[in-house]
C-alpha positions in Angstrom: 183.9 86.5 46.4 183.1 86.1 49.9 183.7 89.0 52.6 184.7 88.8 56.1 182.9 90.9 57.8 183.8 89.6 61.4 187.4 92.0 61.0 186.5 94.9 62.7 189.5 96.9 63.9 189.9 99.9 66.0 193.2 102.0 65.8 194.3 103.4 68.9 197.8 105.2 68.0 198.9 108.3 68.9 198.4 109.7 65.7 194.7 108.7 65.2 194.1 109.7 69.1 195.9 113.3 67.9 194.0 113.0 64.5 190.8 112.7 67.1 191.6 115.7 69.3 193.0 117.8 66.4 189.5 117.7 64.4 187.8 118.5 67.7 189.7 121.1 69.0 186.8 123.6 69.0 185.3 121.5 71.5 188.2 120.8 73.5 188.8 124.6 73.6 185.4 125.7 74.6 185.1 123.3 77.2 188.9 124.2 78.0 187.4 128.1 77.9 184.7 127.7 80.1 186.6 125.6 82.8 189.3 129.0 82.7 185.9 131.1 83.5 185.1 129.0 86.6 188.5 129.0 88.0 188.5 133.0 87.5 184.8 133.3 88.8 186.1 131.1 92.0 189.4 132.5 92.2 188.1 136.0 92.3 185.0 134.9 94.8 187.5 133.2 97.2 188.2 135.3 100.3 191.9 136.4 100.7 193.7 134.9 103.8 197.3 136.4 105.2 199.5 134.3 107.1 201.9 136.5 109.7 205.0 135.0 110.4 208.2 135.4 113.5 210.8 133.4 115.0 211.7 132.0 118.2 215.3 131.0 118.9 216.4 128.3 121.8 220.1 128.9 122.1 222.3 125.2 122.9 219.3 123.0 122.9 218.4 119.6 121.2 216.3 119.5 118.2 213.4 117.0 120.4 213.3 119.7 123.0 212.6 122.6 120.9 209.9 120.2 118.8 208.3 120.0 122.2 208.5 123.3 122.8 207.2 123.9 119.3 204.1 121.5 120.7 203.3 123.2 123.8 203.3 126.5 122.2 200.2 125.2 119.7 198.9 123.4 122.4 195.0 123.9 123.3 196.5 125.8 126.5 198.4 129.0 124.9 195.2 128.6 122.7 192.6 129.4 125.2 194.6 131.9 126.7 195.2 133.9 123.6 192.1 133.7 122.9 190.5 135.4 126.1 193.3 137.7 126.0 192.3 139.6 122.6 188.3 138.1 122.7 187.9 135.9 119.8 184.6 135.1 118.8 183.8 137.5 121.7 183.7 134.7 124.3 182.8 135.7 128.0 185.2 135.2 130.7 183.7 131.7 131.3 183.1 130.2 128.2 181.5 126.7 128.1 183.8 123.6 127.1 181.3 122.9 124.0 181.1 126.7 123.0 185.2 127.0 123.4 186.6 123.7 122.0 185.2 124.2 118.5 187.2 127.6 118.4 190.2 126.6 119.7 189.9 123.9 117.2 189.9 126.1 114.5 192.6 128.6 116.0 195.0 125.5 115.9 194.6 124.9 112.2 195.5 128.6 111.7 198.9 128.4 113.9 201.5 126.1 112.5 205.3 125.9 114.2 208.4 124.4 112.1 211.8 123.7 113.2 214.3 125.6 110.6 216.8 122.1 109.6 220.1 122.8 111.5 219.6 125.5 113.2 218.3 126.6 117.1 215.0 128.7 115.1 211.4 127.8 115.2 209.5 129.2 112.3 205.7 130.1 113.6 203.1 131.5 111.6 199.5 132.4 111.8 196.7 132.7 109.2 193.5 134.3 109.2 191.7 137.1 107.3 192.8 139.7 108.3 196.3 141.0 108.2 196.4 142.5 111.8 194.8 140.1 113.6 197.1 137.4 111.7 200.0 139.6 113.6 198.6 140.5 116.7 197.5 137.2 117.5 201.3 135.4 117.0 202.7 137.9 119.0 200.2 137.1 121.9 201.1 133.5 121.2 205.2 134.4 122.1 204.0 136.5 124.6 202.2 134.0 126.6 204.9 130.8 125.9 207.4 133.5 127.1 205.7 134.3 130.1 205.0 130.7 130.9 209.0 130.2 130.6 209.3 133.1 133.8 207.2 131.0 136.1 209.1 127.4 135.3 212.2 129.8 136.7 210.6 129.7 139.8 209.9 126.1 139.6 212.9 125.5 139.1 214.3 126.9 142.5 211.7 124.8 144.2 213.6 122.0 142.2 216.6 122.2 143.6 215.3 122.7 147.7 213.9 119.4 146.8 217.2 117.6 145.7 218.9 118.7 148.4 216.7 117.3 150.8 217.1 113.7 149.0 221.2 114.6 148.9 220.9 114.8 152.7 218.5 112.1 153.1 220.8 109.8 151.0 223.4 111.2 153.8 221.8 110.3 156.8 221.2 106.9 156.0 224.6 105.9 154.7 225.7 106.9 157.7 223.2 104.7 159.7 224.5 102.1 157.6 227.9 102.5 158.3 227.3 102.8 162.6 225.2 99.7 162.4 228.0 97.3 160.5 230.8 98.8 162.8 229.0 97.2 165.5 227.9 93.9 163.6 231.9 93.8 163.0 232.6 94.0 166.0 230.4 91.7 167.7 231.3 89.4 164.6 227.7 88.8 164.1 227.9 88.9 160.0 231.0 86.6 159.6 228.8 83.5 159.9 229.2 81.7 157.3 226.3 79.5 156.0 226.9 75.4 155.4 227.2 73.5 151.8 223.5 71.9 152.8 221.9 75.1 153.2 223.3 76.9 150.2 222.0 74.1 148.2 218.3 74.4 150.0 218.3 78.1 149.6 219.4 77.2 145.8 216.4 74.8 144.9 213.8 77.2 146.7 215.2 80.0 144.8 214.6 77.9 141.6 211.3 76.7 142.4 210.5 80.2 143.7 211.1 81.7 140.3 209.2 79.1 138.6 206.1 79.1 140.8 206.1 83.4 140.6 205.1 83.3 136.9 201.6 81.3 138.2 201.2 83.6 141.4 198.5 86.8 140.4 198.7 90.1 142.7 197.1 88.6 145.0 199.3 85.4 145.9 197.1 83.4 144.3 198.3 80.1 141.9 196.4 80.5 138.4 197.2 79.1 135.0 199.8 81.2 133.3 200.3 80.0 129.5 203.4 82.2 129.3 205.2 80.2 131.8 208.4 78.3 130.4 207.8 75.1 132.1 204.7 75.3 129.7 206.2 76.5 126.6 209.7 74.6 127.0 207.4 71.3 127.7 207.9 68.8 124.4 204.0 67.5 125.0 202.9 71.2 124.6 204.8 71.7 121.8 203.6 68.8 120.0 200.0 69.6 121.0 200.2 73.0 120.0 201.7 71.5 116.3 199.4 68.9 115.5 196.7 71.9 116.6 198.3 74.4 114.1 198.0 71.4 111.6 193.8 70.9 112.0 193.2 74.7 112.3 194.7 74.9 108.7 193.0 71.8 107.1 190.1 73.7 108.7 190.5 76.3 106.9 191.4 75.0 104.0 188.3 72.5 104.4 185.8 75.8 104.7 186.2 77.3 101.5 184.4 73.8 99.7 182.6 72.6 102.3 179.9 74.2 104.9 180.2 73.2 108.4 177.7 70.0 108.6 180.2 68.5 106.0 181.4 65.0 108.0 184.9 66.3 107.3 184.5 69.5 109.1 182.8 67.4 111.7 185.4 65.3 112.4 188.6 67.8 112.2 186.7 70.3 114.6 186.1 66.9 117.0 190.0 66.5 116.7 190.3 69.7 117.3 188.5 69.8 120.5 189.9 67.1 121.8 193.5 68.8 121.5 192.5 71.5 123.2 191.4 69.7 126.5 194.6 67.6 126.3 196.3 70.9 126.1 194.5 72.4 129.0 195.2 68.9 131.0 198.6 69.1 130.5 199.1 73.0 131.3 197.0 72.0 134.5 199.6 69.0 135.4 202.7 71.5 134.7 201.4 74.2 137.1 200.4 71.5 139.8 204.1 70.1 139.8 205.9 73.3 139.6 203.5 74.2 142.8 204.4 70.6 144.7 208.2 71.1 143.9 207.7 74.8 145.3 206.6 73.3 148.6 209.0 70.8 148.9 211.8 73.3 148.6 210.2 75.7 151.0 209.7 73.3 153.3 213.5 72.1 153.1 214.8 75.9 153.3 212.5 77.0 156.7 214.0 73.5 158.4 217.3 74.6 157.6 216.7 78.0 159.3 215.3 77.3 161.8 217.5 78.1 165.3 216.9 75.3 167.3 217.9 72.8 164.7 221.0 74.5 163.6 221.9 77.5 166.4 224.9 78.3 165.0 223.6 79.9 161.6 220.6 81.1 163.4 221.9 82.6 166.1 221.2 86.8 165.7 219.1 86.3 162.9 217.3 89.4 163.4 220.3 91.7 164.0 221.5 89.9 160.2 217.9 91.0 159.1 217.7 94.5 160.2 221.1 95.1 158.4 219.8 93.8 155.5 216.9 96.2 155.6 219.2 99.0 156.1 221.4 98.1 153.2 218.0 98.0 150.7 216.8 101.3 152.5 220.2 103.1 151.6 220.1 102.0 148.4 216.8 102.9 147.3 217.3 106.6 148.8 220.5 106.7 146.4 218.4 105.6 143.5 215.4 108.1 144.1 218.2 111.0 144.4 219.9 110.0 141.0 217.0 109.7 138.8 215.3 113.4 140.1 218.6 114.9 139.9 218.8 113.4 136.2 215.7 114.5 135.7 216.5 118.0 137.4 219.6 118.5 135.1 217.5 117.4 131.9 215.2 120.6 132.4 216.3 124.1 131.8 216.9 126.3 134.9 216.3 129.5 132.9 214.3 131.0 130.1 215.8 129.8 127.2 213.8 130.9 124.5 213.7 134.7 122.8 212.2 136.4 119.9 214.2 137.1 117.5 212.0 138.3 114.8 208.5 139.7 116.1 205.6 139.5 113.7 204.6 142.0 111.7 201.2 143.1 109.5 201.5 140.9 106.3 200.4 142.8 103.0 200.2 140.0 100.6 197.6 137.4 100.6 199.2 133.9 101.5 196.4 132.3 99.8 194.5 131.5 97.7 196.5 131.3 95.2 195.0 132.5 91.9 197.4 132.1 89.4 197.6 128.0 90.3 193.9 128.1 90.4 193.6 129.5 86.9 196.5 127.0 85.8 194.8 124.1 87.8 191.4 124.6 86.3 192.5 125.6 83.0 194.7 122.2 83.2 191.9 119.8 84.5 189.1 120.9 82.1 191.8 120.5 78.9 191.8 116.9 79.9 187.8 116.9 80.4 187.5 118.4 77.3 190.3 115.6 75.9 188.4 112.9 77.6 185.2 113.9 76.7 185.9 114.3 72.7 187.9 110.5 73.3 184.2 109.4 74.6 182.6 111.1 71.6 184.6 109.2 69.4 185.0 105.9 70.8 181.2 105.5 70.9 180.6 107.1 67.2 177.9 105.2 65.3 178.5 106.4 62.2 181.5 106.8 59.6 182.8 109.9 58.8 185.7 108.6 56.4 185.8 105.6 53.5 188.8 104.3 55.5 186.6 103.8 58.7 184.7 102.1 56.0 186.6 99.6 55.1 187.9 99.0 58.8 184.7 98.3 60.1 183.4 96.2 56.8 186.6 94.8 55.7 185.4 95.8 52.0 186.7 98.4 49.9 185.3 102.2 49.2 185.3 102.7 46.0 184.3 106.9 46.5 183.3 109.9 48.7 180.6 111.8 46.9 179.9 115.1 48.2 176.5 117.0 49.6 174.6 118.9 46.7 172.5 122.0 47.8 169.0 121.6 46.1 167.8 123.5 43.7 164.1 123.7 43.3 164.1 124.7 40.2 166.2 122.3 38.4 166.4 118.6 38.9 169.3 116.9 41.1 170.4 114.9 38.0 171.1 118.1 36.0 173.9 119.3 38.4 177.1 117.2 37.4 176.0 118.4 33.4 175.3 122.3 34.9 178.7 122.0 36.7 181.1 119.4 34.9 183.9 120.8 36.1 182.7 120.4 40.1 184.1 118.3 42.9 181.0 116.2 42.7 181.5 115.9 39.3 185.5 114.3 39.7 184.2 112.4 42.5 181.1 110.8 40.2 184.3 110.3 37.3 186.4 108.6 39.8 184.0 106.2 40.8 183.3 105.0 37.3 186.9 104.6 36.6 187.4 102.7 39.1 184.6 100.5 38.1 186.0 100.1 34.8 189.1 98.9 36.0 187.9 96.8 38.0 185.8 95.2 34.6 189.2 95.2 32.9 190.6 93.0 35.9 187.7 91.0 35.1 188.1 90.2 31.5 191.9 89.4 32.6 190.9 87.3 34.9 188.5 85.7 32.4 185.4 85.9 34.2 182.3 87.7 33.0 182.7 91.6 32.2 181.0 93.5 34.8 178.5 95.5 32.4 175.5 95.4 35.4 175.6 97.3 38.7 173.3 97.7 41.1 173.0 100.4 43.5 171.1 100.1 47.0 171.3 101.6 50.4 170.0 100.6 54.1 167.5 103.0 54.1 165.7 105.6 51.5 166.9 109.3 50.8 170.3 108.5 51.2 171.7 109.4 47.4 171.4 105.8 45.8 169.2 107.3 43.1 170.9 110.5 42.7 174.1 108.9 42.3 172.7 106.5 39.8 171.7 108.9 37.3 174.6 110.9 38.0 177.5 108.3 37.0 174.6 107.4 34.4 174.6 110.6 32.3 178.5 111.2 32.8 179.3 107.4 31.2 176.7 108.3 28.2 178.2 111.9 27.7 181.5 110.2 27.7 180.7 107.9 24.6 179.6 105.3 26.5 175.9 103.2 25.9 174.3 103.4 29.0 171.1 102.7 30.2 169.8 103.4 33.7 166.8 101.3 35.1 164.6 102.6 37.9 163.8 99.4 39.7 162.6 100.8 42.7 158.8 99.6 42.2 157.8 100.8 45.9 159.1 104.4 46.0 160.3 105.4 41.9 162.1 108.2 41.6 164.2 108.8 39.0 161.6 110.2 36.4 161.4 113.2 38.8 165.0 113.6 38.9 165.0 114.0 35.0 161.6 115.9 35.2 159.0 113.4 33.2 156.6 111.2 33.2 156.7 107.3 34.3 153.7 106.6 32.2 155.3 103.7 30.3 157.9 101.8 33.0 159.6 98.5 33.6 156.0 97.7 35.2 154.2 97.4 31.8 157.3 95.5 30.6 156.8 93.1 32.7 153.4 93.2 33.0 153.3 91.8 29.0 151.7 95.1 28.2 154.3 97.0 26.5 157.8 96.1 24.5 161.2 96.9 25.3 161.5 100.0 22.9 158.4 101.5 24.3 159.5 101.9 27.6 163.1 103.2 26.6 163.5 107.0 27.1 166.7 108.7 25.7 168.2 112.2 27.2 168.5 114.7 24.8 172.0 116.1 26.7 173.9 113.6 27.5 172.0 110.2 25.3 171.4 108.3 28.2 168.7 105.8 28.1 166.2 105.4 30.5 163.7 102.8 31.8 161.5 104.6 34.8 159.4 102.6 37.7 155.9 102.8 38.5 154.8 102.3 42.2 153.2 98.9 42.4 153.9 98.0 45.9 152.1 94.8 46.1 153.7 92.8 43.1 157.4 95.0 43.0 159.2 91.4 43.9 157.6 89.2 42.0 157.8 91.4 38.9 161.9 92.2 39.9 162.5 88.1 41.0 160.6 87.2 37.5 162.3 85.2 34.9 160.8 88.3 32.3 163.5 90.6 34.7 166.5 88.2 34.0 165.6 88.1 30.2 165.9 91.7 30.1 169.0 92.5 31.7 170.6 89.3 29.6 169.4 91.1 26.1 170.4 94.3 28.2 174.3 93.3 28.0 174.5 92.8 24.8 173.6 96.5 23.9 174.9 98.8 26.1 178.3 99.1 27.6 176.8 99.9 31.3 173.3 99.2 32.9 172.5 101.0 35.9 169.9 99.3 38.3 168.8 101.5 40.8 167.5 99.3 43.7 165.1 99.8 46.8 166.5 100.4 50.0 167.4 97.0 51.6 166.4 97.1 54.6 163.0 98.7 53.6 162.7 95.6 51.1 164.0 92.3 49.8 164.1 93.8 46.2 167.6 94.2 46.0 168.6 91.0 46.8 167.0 89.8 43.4 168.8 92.3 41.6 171.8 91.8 43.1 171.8 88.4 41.5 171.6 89.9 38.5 174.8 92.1 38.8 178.2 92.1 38.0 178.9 94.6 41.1 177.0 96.2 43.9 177.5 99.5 45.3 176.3 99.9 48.7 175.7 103.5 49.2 176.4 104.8 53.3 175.1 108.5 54.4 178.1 110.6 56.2 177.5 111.2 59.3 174.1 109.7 59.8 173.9 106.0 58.4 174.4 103.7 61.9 177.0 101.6 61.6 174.9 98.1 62.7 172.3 99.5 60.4 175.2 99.0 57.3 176.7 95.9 58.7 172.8 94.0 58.7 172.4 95.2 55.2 175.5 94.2 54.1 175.0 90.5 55.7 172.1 90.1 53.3 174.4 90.1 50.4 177.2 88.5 52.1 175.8 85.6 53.7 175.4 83.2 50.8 179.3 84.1 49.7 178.6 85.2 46.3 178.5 89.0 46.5 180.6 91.8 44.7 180.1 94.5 47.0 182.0 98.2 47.5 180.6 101.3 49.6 180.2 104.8 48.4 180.4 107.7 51.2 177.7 110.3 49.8 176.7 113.3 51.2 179.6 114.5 52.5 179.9 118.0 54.2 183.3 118.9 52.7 183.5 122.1 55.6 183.2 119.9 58.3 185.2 117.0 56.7 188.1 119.4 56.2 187.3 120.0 60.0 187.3 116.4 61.2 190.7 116.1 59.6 190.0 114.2 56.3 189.8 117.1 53.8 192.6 115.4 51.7 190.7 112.7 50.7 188.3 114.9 48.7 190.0 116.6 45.8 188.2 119.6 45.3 188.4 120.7 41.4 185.9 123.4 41.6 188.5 126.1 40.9 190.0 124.4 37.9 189.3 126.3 34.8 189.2 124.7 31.3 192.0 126.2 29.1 191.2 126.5 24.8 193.0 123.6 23.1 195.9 124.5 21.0 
């Protein structure tokens, strides 16, 4: 049957990221621990800072002028006063600009104003070590704003001598005004009344005026003006400036797959050129008509003014004038009164701030705050901790489970067999006989019954009963041969005929299990130098038969790959209900694969905790890649104390309490 072992899956539910975090909560909580200790060790280390707090209220004015107020009173001004006032940093009475600025600096970060929402208060507050400067230094703050507030006051009354000499001003000239067109009137020297031709002159200069001022610098100078609306209400422009918009985006769209040598970007970049003299050209032609049809107009308007050509509308032209020039002066004296008297009646005229709460020694630290510190720390290293046990997992290389197992092979487990402590002085095979009633024991049981039912799906199937198994590993020491002679011994003291066959020819091992000799082995079998019966060894405890190994490194695969081998294990079935092979690591040789095609079923043993898993899925491929293999995996080794720990402790049934009752 072939196995897939390309389905590799990795569950990432909630539950198996809990199952994750629950098995390594020790972790989690020491790092979780220690990250509580730092926060305490910086909390405590941290140097306490008070923050004194008072009020200022501006009774009947606008939110924006109290912010402003709120702005001048942090400014670097108050600041610098304040700060020679009480001696900061025990500055001299004049400090340098690079010795001062850094301190003022940092006495603005202390001070912070806020406007109370609908209300006339402004919160301020000031922060520094110690509680008494904190106070003293806001209510030198207040002190100085206030003060500031008493000299505006006298401001102010210079304010007002200053609008009443533009009120009188304004007053005086009106009334020159007023003298001056009593006397026009009455020498009827404003009544003349201009004719139809020169209100349409003074029309067409007043247009072409307009039009020529948007190309006319500071200096009276014509220059190119690309604002002008001749030149942006001109339909040439506008389809230059188009078709330009056009090439500057096939440009662009040009660059990304071609450099700039391409004959396409040539070309559009030639167009586009070209374009932009013809824009130029035309902007040029605008101005220069705009300039012409300026001087045609002016030239029409100064003949039509002129006194000798038409006396009548010329005649007192300068009394007209200086009437005129009263008129602007009046009115400009008006405007300059209004907007100063706006701006007079937009300031306050008194003090209009007051303390109404002064600040006072504060006797609780305003920070730091410990208790979010220890919450904060305590918080982020939980989610270290979290993360870091995640990391662990996520990049495990081993398996801890038979259902990570099968996940990652895609083939079944067919047990978990637990760690054995050594004893010295007894062999490892002797401990499921010494201790029947063990967890190792069941487990050893379980796996044999589950091989036999898999032999009777066989024989209902029809295909051959699975009488041979083989058991390999990736690499040595990793139970193969322990469990071998352990299921061994179990199946014969169940009634079964067994016989267990130490065809490990590189590293044999099983006659020390079972404390004897390998003096006649499957070597001399095959060799031609001894028969089948001669080499057979029976158990006294539990009548298993044995075949042991002999180390012959040099000849181990030819002897196991020999057609001698494949007669044996054939006259082997028909004897005994099980036979055992117990096989050289794979990936230390290519011994098992021989075997294995002399088997009904493999069992390919993994180390907990230890085996890498691209170690296992290698020497798995070596059965797997021709599509024939039987193959299951067997856990061994298992630390039951820290698999109870990792969260799979229920899939280990631990029988060691059970007691055997008398039959009745």
């Amino acid at each position: 049957m072939k196995q897939d072992l390309n389905k590799i899956h990795t569950p990432s539910t909630l539950q198996n990221i809990t199952h994750i975090l629950r098995r390594r909560k020790m972790l989690i909580f020491s790092i979780t621990f220690l990250g509580f200790s730092v926060s305490a060790f910086i909390a405590q280390k941290l140097e306490p800072v008070y923050t004194a707090n008072a009020q200022l209220v501006f009774e009947g004015q606008n939110p924006t002028f109290i912010k402003t107020q709120a702005a001048f009173i942090g400014s670097p001004r108050i600041a610098q006063a304040v700060i020679r006032d009480i001696g900061i940093e025990n500055l001299s009475n004049n400090p340098k600009i690079k010795d001062i600025e850094p301190i003022i600096t940092r006495f603005q970060t202390r001070f912070s104003s806020t406007l109370i929402p609908n209300s006339y208060l402004l919160d301020l507050e000031y922060s520094h070590h110690s509680p008494y400067i904190a106070a003293r230094i806001l209510n030198t703050i207040m002190d100085h704003y206030l003060d500031g507030q008493t000299s505006q006051s006298a401001h102010d009354s210079e304010s007002v001598k200053t609008l009443a000499r533009l009120r009188k001003n304004v007053e005086t000239t009106l009334d020159t005004l007023e003298n001056f067109k009593n006397y026009a009137d009455k020498e009827e020297i404003l009544n003349i009344e201009p004719t139809e031709e020169h209100k349409e002159a003074q029309l067409e200069y007043a247009k072409a005026k307009s039009k020529v001022d948007f190309f006319m610098d500071q200096s009276g100078t014509i220059t190119l003006n690309h604002n002008s609306p001749d030149i942006l209400n001109s339909k040439t422009i506008q389809k230059l400036n188009l078709k330009r918009v056009q090439i500057e985006q096939e440009l662009k769209t040009l660059s990304y797959r071609y450099g700039p040598k391409h004959p396409e970007i040539i070309d559009l970049t030639a167009q586009f050129s070209t374009i932009h003299m013809q824009l130029n050209h035309e902007k040029h032609a605008i101005m220069t008509a705009v300039k012409a049809q300026y001087d045609l107009a002016l030239t029409q308007f100064q003949t039509l003014n002129n006194p000798q050509i038409i006396p009548p509308f010329g005649y007192k032209t300068e009394t007209k004038n200086k009437f005129n020039h009263l008129k602007e002066q009046a009115k400009y004296a008006l405007k300059l009164y209004t907007e100063y008297e706006n701006l007079h009646k937009a300031q306050p005229m008194h003090t209009v701030a007051s303390i109404l709460k002064q600040a006072r020694v504060p006797y609780a630290p305003s920070s730091p705050n410990k208790g979010k510190i220890l919450l904060l720390g305590t918080l982020l290293s939980f989610i270290c901790g979290a993360l870091i046990t995640l990391l662990i997992e996520t990049t495990r290389n081993n398996f801890l489970s038979g259902k990570q197992l099968e996940e990652y092979l895609n083939l079944p487990c067919y047990a978990l067999i637990p760690k054995v402590k050594k004893d010295k002085d007894k062999p490892s095979a002797d401990y499921v006989m010494d201790h029947p009633a063990s967890n190792i024991a069941e487990s050893v049981r379980a796996l044999r019954l589950v091989l036999k039912l898999r032999a009777d799906a066989d024989k209902g199937a029809g295909t051959q009963d699975s009488k041979v198994i083989t058991i390999t590993s990736s690499f040595p020491n990793e139970g193969k041969t322990t469990l071998a002679s352990w299921m061994a011994r179990l199946a014969a003291k169940s009634g079964e005929r067994v016989i267990l066959i130490d065809a490990d020819l590189r590293r044999p091992s099983i006659h020390k299990n079972f404390g004897q000799q390998n003096t006649l082995s499957l070597v001399e079998y095959l060799g031609g130098h001894n028969k089948l019966e001669e080499i057979i060894n029976t158990n006294d405890t539990s009548g298993l038969h044995i075949i042991y190994g002999r180390s012959v490194p040099n000849s181990a695969l030819d002897l196991i790959s020999s057609d001698k081998m494949e007669q044996l294990v054939r006259s082997l079935r028909k004897a005994y209900d099980l036979i055992i092979i117990d096989s050289p690591a794979c990936m230390a040789a290519s011994d098992a694969r021989a075997l294995e095609k002399l088997s009904d079923q493999l069992l390919y043993i993994v180390l907990w905790n230890k085996t890498p898993r691209e170690v296992v899925h290698n020497g798995i491929s070596q059965f797997t890649q021709f599509g024939n293999a039987r193959i299951a995996t067997v856990l061994s080794n298992i630390d039951l104390k820290k698999h109870v720990q990792f969260g799979y402790g229920n899939a280990i049934n631990d029988y060691s309490n059970y007691k055997e009752c008398p039959a009745l």
